[in-house]
N, C-alpha and C positions, 0 to 999 in steps of 0.2 A: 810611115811605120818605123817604131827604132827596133834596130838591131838586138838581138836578143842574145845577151853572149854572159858571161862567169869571170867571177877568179874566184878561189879555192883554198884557205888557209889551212892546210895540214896540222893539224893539232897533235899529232904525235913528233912531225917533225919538228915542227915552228916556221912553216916555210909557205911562202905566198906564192902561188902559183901565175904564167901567164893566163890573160885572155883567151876562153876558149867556148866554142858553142857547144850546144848540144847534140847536134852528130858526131862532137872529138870525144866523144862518152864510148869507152869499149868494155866491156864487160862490168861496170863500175867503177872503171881506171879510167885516169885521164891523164895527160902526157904524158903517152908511150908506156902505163903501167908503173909511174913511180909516185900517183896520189891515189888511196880508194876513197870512194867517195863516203864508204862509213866514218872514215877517218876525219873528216875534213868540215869546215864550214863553208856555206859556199855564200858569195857574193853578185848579186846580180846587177849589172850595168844600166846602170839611170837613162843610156840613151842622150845626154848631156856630157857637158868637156867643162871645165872652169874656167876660170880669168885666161891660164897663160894655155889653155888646149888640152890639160891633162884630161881624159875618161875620168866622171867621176861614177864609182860603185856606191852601191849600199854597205854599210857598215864604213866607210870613208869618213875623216875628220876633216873637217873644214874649218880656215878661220876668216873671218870678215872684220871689216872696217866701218861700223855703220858710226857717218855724220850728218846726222840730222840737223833739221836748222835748229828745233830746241835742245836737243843734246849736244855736249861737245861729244869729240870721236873715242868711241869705247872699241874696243878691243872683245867680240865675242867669237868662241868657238861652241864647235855642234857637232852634229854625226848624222851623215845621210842615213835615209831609209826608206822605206817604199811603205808608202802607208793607199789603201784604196787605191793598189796600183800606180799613184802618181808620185814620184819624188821629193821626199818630204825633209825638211832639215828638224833635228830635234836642237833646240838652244840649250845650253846650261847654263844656269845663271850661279846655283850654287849645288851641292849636292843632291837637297833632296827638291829643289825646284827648277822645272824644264816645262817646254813650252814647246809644241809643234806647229810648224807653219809650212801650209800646202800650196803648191801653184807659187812658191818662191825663185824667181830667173837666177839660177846656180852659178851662170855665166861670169857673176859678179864678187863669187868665191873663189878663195886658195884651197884646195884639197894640200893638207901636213900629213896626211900620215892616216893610216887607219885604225878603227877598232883593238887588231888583234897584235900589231906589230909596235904602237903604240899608247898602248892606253894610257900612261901618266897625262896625258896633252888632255884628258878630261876630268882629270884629280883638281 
């Protein structure tokens, strides 16, 4: 069973919180009263690590390497998320077209950056 644990991007402050379960939850605060949780976006952990062991969360950017034998190697990035519970990568291809794929071993991606800290890496 995976671990069931947060991070938390404060939207008023701009600030990405540690890792933290849900008994570290005190009255809607978490670390120690300096996030509320109305404040905040929260991220849930996939339960998976990447290429070099980083935790990856949902809302997390990934970038991969895929070299297929008929492709040469393309260059794509995406954004975790949890689709049917299961950890799902959303592709960009271009703006308005993206592609999700479920049951994908994450182990073989770089988490760059996330959603909220980095959004140009999906422009």
């Amino acid at each position: 069973m995976r671990e069931i644990k947060f991070r938390a991007w404060d939207k008023v402050e701009k600030y990405l919180s540690k890792p933290f379960q849900l008994e570290d939850i005190d009255n809607g605060e978490i670390e120690e009263g300096t996030i509320l949780l109305s404040e905040c976006e929260l991220m849930q952990y996939t339960g998976l690590k990447d290429k070099n062991g980083k935790e990856i969360y949902e809302g997390d950017i990934y970038k991969d390497y895929y070299a297929g034998k008929c492709k040469p190697k393309e260059e794509k990035f995406g954004k975790i998320t949890i689709w049917e519970g299961e950890p799902t990568i959303k592709v960009f291809r271009d703006i308005r077209n993206s592609s999700y794929f479920k049951g994908v071993d994450l182990r073989y991606y770089e988490v760059i950056g996330n959603i909220y800290e980095n959004p140009e890496l999906l422009k």
